[in-house]
N, C-alpha and C positions, 0 to 999 in steps of 0.2 A: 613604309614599314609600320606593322603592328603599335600601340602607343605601349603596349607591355614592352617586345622588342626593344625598344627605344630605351625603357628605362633601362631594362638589362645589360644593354651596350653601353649604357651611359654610366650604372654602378661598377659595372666589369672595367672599365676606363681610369677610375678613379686608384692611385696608389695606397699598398696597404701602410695601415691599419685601417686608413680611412672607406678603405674600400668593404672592409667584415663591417665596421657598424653599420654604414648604409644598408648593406643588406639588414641587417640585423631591425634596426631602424625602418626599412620600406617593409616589412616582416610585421615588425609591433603595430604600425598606421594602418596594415588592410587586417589584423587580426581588429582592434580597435571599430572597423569600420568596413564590416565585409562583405562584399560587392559594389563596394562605393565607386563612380567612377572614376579613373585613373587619366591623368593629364602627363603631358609633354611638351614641355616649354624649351627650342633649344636655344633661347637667349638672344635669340636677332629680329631686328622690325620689320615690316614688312616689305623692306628694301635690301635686307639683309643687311643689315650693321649692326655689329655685336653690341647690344646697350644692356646686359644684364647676364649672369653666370646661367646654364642652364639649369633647370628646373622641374622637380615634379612636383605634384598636383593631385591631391587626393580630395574626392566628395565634391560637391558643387551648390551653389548659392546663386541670386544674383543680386546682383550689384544695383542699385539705382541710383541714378543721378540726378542732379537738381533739376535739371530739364526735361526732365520725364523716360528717358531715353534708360536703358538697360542693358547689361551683361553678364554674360554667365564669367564665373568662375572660380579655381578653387577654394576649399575650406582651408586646407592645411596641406603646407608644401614642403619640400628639402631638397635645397641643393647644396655641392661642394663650396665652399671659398679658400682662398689661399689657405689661411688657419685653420679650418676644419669642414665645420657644419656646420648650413643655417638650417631650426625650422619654423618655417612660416606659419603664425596662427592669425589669416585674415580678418578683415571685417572688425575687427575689434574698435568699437567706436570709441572705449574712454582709452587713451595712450598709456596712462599710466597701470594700468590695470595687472597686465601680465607679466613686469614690474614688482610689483607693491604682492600681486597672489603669491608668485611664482620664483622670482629672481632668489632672493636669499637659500630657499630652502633648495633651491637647484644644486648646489655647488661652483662649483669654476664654470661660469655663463655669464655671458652677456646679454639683458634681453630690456629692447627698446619696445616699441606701441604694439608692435607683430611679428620680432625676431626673435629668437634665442638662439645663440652663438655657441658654439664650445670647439675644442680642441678635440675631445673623444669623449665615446659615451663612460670608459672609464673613470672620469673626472666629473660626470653629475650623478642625480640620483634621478636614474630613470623612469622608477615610479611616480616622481613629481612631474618630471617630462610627459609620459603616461597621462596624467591627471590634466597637463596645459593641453593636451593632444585632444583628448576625449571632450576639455573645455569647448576647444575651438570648433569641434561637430555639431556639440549642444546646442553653442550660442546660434551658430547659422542654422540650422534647425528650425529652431523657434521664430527666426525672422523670415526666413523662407514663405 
């Protein structure tokens, strides 16, 4: 299956409300960043054990490890959690960062080194979301 597909099946699966802002939200991230490639994570390793919620994946980077060794992958992600929605802004190497830019002015969120949590997009200010989104392309960008 398509990796567009995929998410499609994946946002169409998700119970409303939750299910409009995804769209609403996978909408803002490819206006944001248009043509960027698109990922499909569906949460299981490669023995298939559930170790993580499914997941999309927008734009791409990679990764370097202390060993020299490399991998691709995404900039900026969202998937469902119980409570709402996470989105991922990777790579972010100081923790506190999108924290300290980002968190207060958000609204009702929760955001740790590379998450922001919320219940619905009605409960933050999406132009700051917007602003951590378009961050998270910048920054891999530039390291790229």
């Amino acid at each position: 299956m398509a990796v567009q597909d995929q998410i499609k099946k994946y946002i169409a699966s998700q119970p409303e409300p939750k299910r409009s802002d995804m769209e609403a939200l996978h909408l803002l991230i490819l206006r944001l960043a248009p043509g960027c490639k698109q990922w499909f994570l569906d949460g299981t390793d490669e023995t298939g054990k559930v170790v993580s919620n499914p997941n999309i994946g927008y734009g791409s980077y990679t990764i370097k490890y202390a060993k020299g060794e490399t991998r691709e992958f995404y900039q900026v992600g969202m998937s469902a959690n119980t409570a709402g929605i996470s989105v991922y802004i990777m790579g972010v190497k100081d923790k506190t960062l999108l924290a300290e830019t980002y968190g207060k002015a958000l609204g009702k969120a929760s955001v740790t080194g590379y998450c922001i949590k919320f219940k619905a997009l009605k409960d933050i200010d999406v132009e700051v979301l917007e602003d951590a989104i378009r961050f998270g392309f910048t920054a891999q960008a530039e390291k790229s």
